[in-house]
KEROKOL-587243 format. One record per residue: x, y, z of N, C-alpha, C in turn; residue in three letters. Coordinates in steps of 0.2 Angstrom, whole numbers, padded with zeros to 4 digits, always signed. Example, Ala and Ser with C-alpha at 12.3 -4.5 7.8 and 13.67 -1.06 7.14 Angstrom:
residues 2
+0066-0028+0039+0062-0022+0039+0066-0016+0039ala/+0064-0011+0035+0068-0005+0036+0064+0000+0039ser/
end
This chain:
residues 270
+0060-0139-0123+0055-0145-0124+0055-0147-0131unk/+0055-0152-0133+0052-0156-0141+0051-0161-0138unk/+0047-0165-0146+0044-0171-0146+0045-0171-0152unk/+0043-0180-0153+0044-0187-0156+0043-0181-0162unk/+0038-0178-0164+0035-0175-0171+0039-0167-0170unk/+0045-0164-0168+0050-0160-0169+0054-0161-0166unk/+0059-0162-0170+0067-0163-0168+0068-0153-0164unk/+0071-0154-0157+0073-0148-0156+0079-0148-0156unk/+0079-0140-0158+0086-0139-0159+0093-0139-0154unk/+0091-0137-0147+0095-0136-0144+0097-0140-0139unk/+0102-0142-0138+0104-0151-0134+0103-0149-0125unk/+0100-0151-0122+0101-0148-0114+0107-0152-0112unk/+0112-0156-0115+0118-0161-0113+0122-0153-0112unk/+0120-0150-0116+0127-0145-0118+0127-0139-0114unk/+0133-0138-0108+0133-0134-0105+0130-0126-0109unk/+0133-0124-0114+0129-0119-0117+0121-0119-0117unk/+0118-0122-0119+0109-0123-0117+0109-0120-0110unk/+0112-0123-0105+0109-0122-0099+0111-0115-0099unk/+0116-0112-0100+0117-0106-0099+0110-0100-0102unk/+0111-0102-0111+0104-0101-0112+0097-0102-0110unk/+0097-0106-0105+0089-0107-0101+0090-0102-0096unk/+0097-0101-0091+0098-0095-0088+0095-0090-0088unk/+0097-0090-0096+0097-0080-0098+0090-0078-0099unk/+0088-0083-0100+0079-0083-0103+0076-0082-0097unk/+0079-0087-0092+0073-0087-0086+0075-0080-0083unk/+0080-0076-0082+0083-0070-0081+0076-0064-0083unk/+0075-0065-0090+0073-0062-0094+0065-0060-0095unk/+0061-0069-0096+0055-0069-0095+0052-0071-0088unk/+0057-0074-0082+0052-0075-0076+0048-0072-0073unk/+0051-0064-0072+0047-0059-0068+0039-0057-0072unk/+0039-0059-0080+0032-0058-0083+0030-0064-0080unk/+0032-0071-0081+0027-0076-0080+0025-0076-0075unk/+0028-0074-0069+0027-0073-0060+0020-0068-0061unk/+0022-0062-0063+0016-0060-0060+0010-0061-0066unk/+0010-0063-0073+0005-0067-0074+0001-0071-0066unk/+0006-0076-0068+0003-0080-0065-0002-0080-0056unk/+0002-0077-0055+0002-0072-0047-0004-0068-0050unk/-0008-0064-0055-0014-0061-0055-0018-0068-0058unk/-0018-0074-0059-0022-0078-0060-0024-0081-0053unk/-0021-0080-0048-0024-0083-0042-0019-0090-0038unk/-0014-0090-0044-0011-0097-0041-0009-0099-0032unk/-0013-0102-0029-0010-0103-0023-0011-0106-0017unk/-0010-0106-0012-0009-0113-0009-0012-0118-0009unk/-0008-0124-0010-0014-0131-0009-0015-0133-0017unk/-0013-0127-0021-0016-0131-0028-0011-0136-0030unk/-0011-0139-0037-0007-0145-0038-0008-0144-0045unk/+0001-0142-0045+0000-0137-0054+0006-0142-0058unk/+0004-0141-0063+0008-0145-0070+0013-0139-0075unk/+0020-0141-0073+0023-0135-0078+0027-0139-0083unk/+0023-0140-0091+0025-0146-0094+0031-0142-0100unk/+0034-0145-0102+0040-0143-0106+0044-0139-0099unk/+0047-0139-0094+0049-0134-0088+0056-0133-0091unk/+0059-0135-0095+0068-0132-0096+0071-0131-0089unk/+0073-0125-0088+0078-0124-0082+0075-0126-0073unk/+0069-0126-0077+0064-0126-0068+0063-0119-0067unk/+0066-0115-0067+0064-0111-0063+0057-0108-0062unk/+0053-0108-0063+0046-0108-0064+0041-0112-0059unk/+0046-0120-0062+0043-0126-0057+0043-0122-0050unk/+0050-0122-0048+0053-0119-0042+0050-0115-0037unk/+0045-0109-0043+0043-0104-0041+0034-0106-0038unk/+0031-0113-0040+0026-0113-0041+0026-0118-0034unk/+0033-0122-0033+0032-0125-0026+0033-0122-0021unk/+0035-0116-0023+0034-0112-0016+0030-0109-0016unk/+0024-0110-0021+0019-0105-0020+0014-0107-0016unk/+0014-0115-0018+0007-0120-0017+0008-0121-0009unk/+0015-0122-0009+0017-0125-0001+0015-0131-0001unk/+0018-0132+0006+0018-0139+0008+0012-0143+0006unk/+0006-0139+0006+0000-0144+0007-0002-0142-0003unk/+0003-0144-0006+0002-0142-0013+0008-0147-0017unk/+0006-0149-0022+0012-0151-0028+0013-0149-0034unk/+0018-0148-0035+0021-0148-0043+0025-0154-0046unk/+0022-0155-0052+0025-0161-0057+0027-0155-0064unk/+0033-0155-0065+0037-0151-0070+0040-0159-0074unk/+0037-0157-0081+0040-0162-0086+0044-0159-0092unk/+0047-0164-0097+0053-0160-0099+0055-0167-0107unk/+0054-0166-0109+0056-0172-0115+0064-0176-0111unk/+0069-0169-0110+0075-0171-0107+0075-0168-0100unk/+0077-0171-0094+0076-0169-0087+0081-0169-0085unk/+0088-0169-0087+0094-0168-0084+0095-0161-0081unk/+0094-0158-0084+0092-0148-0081+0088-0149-0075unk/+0082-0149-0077+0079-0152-0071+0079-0153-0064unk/+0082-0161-0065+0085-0164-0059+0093-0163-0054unk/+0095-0159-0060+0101-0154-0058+0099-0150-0053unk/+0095-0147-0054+0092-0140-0052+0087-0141-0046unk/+0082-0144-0048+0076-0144-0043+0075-0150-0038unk/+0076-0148-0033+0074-0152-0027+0068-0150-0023unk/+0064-0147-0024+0058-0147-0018+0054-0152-0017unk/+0054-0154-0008+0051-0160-0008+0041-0159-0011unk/+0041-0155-0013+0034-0156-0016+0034-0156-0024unk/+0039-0158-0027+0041-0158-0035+0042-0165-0036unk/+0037-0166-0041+0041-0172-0045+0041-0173-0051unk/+0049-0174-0055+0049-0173-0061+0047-0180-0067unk/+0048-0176-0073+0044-0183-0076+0047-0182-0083unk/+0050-0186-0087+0052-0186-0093+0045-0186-0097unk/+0043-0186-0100+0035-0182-0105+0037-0179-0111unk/+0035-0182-0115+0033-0179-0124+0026-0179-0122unk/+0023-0173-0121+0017-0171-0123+0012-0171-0129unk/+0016-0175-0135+0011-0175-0142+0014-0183-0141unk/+0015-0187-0135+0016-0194-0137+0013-0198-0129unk/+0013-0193-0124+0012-0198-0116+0008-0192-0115unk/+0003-0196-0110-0003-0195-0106+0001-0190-0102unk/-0006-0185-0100-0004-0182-0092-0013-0185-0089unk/-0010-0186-0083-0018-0188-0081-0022-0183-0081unk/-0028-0186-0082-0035-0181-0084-0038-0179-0078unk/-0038-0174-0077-0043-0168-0074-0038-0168-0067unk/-0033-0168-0066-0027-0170-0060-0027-0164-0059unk/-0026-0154-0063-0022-0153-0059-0027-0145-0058unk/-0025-0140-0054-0028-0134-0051-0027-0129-0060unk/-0020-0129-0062-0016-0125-0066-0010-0130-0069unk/-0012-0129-0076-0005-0132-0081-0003-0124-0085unk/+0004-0125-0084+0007-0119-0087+0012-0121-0093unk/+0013-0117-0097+0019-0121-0100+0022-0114-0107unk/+0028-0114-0106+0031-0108-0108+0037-0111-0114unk/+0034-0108-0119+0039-0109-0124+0039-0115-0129unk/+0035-0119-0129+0033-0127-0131+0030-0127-0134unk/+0022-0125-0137+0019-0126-0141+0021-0124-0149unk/+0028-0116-0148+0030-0115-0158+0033-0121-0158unk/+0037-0125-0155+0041-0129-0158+0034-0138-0159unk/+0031-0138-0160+0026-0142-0159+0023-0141-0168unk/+0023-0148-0171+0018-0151-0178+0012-0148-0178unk/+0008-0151-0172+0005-0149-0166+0000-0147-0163unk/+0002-0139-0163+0002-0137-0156-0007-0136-0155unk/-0011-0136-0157-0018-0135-0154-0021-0141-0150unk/-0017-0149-0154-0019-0154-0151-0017-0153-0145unk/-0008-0150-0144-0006-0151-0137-0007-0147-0134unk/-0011-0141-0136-0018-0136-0131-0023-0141-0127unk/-0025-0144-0132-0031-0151-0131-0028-0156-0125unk/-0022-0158-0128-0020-0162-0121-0018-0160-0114unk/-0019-0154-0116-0015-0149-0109-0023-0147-0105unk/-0027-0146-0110-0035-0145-0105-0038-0149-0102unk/-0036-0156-0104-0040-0161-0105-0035-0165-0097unk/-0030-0161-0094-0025-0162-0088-0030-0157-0082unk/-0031-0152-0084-0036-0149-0076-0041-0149-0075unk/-0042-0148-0071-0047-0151-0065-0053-0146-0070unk/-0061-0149-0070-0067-0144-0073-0067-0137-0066unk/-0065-0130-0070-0062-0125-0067-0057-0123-0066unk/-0052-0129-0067-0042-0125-0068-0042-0123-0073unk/-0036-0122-0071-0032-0114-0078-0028-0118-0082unk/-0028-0117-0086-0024-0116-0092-0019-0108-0095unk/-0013-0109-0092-0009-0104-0094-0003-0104-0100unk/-0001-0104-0105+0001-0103-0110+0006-0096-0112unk/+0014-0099-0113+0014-0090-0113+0021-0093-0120unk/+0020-0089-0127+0024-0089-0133+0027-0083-0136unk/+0031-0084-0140+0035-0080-0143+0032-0078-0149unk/+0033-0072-0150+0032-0069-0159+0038-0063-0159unk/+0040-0061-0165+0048-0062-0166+0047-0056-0171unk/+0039-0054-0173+0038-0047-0175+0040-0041-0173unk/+0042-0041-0167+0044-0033-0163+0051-0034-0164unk/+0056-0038-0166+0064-0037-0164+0066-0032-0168unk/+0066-0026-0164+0071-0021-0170+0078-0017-0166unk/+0081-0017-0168+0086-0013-0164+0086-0003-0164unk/+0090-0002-0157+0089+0006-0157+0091+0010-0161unk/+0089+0012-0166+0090+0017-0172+0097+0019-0171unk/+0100+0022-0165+0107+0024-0163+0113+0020-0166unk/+0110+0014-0165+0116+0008-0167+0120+0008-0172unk/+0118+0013-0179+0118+0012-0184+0117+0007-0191unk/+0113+0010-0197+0110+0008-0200+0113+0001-0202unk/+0119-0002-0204+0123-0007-0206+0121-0012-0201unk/+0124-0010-0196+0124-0014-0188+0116-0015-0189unk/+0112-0013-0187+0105-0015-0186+0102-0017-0192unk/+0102-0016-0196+0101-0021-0202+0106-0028-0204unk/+0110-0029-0201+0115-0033-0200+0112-0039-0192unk/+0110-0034-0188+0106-0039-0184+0098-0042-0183unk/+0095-0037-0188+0088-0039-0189+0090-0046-0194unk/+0093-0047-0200+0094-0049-0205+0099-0055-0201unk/+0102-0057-0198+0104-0062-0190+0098-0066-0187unk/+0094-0064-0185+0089-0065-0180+0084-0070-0186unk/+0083-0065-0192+0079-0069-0196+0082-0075-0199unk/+0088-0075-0199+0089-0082-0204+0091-0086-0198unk/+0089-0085-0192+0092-0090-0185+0086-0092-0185unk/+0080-0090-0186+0073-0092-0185+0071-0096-0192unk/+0075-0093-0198+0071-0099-0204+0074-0104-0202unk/+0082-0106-0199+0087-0111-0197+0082-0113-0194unk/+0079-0110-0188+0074-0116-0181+0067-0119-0187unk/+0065-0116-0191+0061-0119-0196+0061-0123-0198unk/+0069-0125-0202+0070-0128-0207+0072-0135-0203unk/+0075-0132-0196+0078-0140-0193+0072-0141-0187unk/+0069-0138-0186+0064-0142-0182+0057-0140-0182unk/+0055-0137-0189+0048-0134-0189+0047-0128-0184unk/+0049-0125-0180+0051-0120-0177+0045-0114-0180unk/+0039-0113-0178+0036-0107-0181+0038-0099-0176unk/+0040-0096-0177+0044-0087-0173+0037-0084-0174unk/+0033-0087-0178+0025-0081-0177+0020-0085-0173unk/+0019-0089-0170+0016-0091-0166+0012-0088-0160unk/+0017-0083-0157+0014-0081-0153+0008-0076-0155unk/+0007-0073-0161-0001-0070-0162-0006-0075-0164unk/-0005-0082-0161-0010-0088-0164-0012-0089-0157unk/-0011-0089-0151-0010-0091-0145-0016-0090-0144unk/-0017-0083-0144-0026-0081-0140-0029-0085-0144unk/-0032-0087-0150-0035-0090-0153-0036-0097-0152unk/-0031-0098-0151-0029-0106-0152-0032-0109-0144unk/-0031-0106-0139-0032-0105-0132-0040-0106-0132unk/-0042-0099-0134-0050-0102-0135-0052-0104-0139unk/-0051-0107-0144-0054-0114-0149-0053-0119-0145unk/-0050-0119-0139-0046-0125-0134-0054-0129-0131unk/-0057-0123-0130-0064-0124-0127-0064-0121-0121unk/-0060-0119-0120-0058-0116-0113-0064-0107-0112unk/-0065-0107-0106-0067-0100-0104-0064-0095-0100unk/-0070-0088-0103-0065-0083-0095-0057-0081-0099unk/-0056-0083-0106-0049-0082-0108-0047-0074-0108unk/-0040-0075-0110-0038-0067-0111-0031-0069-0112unk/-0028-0063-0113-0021-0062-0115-0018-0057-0114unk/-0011-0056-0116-0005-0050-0114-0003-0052-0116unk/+0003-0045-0120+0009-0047-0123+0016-0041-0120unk/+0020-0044-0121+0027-0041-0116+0030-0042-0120unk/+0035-0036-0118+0041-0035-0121+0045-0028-0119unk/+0053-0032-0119+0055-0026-0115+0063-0023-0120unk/+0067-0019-0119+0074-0017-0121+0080-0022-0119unk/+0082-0027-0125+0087-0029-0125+0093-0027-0126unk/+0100-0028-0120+0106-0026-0124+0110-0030-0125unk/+0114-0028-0129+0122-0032-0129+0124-0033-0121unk/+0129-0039-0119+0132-0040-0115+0127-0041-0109unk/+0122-0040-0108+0118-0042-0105+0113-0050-0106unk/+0110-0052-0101+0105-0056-0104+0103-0058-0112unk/+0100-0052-0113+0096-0051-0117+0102-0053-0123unk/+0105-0049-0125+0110-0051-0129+0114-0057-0129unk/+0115-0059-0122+0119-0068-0122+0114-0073-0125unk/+0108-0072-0125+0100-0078-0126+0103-0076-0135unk/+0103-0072-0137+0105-0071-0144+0112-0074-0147unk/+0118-0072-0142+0124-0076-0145+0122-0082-0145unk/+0122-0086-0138+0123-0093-0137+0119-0095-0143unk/+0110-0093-0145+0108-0095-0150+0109-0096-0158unk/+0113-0090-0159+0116-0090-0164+0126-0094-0167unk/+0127-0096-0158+0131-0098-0157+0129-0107-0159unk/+0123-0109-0156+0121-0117-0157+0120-0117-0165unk/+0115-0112-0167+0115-0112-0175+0120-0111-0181unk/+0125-0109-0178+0129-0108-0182+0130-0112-0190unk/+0130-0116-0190+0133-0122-0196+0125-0121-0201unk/+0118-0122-0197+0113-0123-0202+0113-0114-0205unk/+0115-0109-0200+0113-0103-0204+0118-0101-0207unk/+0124-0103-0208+0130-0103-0213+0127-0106-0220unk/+0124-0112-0219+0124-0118-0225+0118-0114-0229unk/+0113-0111-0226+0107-0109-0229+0109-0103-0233unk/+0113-0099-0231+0118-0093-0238+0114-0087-0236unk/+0108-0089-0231+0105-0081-0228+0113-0075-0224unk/+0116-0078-0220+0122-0074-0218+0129-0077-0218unk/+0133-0073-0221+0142-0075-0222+0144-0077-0212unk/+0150-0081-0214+0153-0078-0208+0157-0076-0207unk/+0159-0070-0208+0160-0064-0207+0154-0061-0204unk/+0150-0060-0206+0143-0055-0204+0142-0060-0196unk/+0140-0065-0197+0138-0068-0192+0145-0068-0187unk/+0150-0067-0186+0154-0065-0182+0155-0057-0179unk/+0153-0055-0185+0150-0046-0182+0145-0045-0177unk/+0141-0052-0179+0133-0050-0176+0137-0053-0168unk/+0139-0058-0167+0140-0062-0162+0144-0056-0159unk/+0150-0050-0159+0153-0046-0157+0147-0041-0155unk/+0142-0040-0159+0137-0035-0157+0132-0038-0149unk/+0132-0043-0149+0130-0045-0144+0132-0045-0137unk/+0139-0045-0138+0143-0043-0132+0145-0037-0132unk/+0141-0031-0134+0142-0023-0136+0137-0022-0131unk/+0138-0017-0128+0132-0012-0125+0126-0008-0129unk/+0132-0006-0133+0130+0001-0137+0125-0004-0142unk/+0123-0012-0141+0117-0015-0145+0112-0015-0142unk/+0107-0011-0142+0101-0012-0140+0094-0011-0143unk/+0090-0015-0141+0087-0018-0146+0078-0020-0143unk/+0072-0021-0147+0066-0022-0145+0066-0030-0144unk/+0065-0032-0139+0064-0040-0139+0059-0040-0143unk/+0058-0046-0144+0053-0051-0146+0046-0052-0143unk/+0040-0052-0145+0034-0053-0139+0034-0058-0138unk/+0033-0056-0130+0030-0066-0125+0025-0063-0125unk/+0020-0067-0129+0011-0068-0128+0010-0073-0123unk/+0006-0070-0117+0003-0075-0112-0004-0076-0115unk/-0008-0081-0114-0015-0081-0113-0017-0088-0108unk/-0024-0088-0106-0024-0091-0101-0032-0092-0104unk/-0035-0096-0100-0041-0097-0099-0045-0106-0095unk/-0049-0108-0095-0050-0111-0088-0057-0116-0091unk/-0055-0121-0088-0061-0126-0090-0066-0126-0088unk/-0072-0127-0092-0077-0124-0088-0081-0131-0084unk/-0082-0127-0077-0084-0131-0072-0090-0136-0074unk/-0090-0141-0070-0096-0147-0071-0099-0144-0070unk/
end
């Protein structure tokens, strides 16, 4: 997801992105699910999954609400999207969240995974996201902080300071080219309730990344789209950055993801 006020970095034109929303939805769906699944979500509601990337979330939330329920997943670009999701209770919707309306007090549960670090923003687009559920819907939000990535000591010292020092200048790259904040995810709680919102809370996840798996392809492909900005910025050679991309498709790489911070919290009832 981006908007008008952050250029994103990643094109969903390009068959690589999708594979990258793949790996992620591989990666983070089973937390978001059951998040979401301990907040109550279910039949009949009529929920909003804004920035939705691959759907798969949307997907999971039209099967949840069922027939007598709808999902509206929106998306700055909705090619992926509309590729992907067809349930006759989904309707999709092109949407910049810091530029178009979502209707006021419309929906049970707005959820939205990944959207707010890349956001100028993002507490206003907190505000426009509460100001979409119904007095008493949820508000669930779930971001990335980029403080835990370390890899297994095993790796050796070169190789894992080789891939910490990767990771970092792919994240000053998403800064430099689209505002991109990697610490946002300890702002989240915070930010959630200064929303006005009640009843809040939070969790944070994080699980063992390898090469050649998921985990490690979310890392090439991204380091594979960044290329040119994190070469140009002099943070890594390429050579190094050809190493790191080799380490990614290695086993013997493994490593501490990144926290996904959920929080949530709920409008308070008229």
């Amino acid at each position: 997801m981006a908007t008008e006020s952050s250029a994103y970095a990643f094109d969903n034109a390009r068959r690589m992105q999708e594979q990258r929303l793949a790996a992620l939805e591989e990666l983070l769906d089973p937390g978001t699910i059951r998040c979401l699944d301990h907040r109550g979500v279910s039949q009949n509601w009529h929920c909003a999954e804004v920035g939705a990337g691959g759907g798969s979330i949307a997907i999971w939330l039209c099967q949840r609400v069922g027939a007598g329920g709808r999902v509206l997943a929106t998306d700055i670009d909705t090619r992926i999207l509309r590729e992907r999701c067809h349930e006759p209770n989904l309707e999709v919707l092109e949407h910049d969240v810091m530029v178009d309306k979502l209707p006021p007090e419309s929906f049970d549960l707005v959820h939205a995974r990944l959207l707010l670090a890349w956001l100028s923003e993002p507490a206003e687009a907190l505000r426009r996201l509460v100001r979409a559920v119904k007095p008493g819907g949820l508000v669930v939000a779930e971001e990335m902080d980029f403080i835990s990535v370390a890899p297994d000591p095993r790796l050796g010292e070169a190789d894992g300071e080789l891939f910490v020092r990767a990771a970092r200048a792919s994240n000053a790259a998403l800064a430099d080219v689209s505002g991109f904040d990697s610490a946002y995810g300890r702002r989240l709680a915070g930010e959630i309730a200064e929303a006005g919102l009640v009843d809040c809370g939070a969790e944070g996840r994080a699980t063992m990344w390898r090469g050649g798996e998921a985990g490690g392809r979310v890392w090439r492909l991204t380091f594979e789209q960044l290329r040119e900005p994190m070469l140009a910025s002099g943070r890594i050679s390429a050579s190094e950055l050809d190493r790191v991309l080799g380490l990614c498709e290695d086993p013997a790489l493994s490593f501490l993801s990144q926290l996904t911070i959920a929080a949530w919290g709920r409008r308070a009832a008229a």
